[in-house]
C-alpha positions as CSV (number, residue, x, y, z in Angstrom):
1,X,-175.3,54.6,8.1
2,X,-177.4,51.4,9.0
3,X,-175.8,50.7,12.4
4,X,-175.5,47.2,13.8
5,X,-175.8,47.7,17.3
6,X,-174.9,43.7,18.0
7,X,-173.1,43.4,14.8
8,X,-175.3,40.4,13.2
9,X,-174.5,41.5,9.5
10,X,-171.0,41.0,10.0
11,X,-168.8,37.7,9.2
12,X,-165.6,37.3,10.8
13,X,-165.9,34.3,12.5
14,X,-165.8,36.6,16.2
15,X,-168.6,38.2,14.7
16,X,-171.2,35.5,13.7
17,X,-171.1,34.2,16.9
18,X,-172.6,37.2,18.1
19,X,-175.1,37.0,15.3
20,X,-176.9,34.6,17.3
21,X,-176.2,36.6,20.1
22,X,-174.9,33.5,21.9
23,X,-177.7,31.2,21.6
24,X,-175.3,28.2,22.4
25,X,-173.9,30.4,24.7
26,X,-172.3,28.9,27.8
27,X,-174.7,26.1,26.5
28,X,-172.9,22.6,28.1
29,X,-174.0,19.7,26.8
30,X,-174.9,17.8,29.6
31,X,-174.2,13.5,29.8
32,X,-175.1,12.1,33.1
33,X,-172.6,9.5,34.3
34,X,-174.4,7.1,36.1
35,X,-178.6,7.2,37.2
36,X,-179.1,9.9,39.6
37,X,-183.1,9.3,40.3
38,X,-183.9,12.4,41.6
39,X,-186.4,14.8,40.2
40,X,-187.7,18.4,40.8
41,X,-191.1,19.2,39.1
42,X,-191.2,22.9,38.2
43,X,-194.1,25.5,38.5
44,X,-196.0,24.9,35.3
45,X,-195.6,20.7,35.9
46,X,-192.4,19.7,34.0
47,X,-190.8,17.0,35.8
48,X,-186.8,17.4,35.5
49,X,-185.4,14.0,35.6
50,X,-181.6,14.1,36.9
51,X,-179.4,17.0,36.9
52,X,-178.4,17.4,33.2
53,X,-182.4,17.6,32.6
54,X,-182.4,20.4,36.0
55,X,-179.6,22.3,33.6
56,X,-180.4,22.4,30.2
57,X,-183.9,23.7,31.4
58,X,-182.3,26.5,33.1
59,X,-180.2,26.9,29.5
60,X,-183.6,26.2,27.5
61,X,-184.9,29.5,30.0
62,X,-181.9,31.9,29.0
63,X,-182.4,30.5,25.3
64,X,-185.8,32.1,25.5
65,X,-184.6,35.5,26.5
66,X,-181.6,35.4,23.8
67,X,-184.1,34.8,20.9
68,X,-186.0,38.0,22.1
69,X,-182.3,39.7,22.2
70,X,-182.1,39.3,18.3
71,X,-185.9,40.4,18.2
72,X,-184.5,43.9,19.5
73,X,-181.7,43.8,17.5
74,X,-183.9,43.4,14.2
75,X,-186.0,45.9,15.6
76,X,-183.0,48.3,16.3
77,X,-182.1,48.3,12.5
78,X,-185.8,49.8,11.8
79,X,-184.3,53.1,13.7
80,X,-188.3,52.8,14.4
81,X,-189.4,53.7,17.8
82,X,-192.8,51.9,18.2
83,X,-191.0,48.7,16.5
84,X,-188.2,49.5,18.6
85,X,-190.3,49.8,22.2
86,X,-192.3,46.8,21.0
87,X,-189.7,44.4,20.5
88,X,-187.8,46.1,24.0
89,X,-191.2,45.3,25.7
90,X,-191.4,42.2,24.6
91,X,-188.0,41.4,25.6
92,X,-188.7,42.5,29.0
93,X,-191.7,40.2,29.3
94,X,-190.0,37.2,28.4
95,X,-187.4,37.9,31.3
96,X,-190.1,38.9,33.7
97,X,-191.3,35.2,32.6
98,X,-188.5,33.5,33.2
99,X,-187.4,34.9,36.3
100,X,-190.7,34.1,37.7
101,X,-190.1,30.3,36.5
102,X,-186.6,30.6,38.2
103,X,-187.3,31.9,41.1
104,X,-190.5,29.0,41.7
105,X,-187.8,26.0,40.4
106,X,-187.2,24.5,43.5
107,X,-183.3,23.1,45.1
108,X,-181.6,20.5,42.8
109,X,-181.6,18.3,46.3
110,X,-181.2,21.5,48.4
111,X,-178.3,22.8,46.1
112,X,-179.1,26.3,45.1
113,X,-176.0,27.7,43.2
114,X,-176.8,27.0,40.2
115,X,-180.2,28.4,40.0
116,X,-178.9,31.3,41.9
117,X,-176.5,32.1,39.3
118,X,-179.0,31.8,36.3
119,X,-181.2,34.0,38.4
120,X,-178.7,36.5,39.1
121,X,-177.7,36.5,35.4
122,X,-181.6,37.0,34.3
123,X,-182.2,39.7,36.8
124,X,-178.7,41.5,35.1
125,X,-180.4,41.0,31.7
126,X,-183.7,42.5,33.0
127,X,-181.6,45.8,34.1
128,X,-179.4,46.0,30.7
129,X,-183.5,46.0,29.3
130,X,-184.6,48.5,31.4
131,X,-181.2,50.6,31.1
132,X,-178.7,50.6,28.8
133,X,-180.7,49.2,26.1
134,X,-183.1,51.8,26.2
135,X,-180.9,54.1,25.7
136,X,-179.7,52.6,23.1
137,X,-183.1,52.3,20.9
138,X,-183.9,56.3,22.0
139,X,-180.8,56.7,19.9
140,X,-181.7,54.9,16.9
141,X,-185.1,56.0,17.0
142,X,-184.0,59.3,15.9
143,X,-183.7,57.6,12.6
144,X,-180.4,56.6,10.2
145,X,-179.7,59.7,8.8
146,X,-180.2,61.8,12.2
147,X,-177.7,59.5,14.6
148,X,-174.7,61.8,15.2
149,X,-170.9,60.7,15.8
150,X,-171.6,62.1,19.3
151,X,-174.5,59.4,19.5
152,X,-172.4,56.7,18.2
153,X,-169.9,56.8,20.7
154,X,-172.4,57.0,23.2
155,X,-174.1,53.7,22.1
156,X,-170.4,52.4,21.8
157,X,-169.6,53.6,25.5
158,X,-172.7,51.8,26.9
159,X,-172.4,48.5,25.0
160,X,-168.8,48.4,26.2
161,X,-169.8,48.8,29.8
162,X,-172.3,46.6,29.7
163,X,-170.4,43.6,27.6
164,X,-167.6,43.8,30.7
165,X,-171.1,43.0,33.0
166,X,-172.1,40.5,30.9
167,X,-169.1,38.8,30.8
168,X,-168.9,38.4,35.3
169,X,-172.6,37.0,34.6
170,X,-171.6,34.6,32.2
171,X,-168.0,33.4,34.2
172,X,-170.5,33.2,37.4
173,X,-173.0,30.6,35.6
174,X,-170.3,29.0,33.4
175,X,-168.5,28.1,37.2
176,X,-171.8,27.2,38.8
177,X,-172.2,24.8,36.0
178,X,-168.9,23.3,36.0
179,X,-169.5,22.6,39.8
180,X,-173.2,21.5,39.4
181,X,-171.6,18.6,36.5
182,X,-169.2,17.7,38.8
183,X,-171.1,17.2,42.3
184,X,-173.4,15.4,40.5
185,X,-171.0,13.1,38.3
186,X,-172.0,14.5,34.9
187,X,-169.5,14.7,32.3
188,X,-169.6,18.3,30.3
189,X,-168.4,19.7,26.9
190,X,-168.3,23.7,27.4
191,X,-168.7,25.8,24.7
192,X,-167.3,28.9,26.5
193,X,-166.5,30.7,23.1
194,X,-170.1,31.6,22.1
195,X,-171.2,34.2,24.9
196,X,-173.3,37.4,25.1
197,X,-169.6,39.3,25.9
């Protein structure tokens, strides 16, 4: 039956953007306009130079938790359990990570939306981890040949409900980032197409 739960073996054009699961996703390519000379220095030391270097780490942090979404996607075509809960626990670690990081990155000059909405966003992907996704890999784990129609429209129900989530999430930050460019002069190309949703 070999189900594709994020349909990366497809490709339509729609569909290969998914296949990296949106790992450009929402991704803005930052150009600062101007020399804003303030810095925030991060938990583990980075120093973040100017807002477009205060963004793309926050995009570099949800590019770390999108690589570990394809991890559980390869693992979800095993229809292996133990791969399955390895790669889920893996994923699940890598948020727990980041939100940590997050949560420690201080104000861009006391401005807090936009790290609130990366948080927020993180913390929804930590749930869909815990939740849905689960779910999802107890289903496959009862193997290829075992997956009913019944189970099929169950996995379909649930990644339906949870792309309409994902979509608010991604709006939320997309905004945040548009406002973040243009309070702090920065000129941005969005690439709004390649999303999780």
């Amino acid at each position: 039956m070999a189900f594709r739960f994020f349909n990366f073996a497809v490709k339509s054009k729609e569909e290969m953007k998914a296949k990296y699961f949106g790992a450009v996703f929402l991704l803005l390519l930052t150009v600062a306009c101007g020399r804003n000379e303030y810095s925030v220095t991060t938990a583990d030391g980075q120093k973040l130079e100017g807002p477009a270097a205060y963004n793309d780490y926050l995009v570099a942090e949800q590019n770390r938790i999108i690589r570990r979404f394809s991890e559980l996607n390869k693992a979800y075509e095993s229809y292996n359990r133990d791969e399955i809960e390895r790669a889920r626990a893996a994923l699940l670690n890598e948020i727990d990570e980041v939100i940590a990081a997050v949560e420690d990155l201080p104000p861009y000059e006391g401005d807090t939306e936009l790290r609130d909405a990366a948080l927020e966003m993180f913390q929804y992907y930590r749930q869909l981890a815990e939740n849905e996704l689960k779910e999802i890999g107890d289903l496959l784990s009862k193997g290829e040949n075992q997956i009913t129609e019944s189970d099929i429209d169950e996995m379909d129900r649930l990644y339906k409900r949870f792309r309409k989530e994902i979509k608010s999430y991604e709006i939320n930050f997309a905004d945040a980032q548009r406002a973040f460019a243009n309070k702090y002069g920065m000129k941005i190309k969005s690439k709004e197409n390649d999303s999780l949703s």
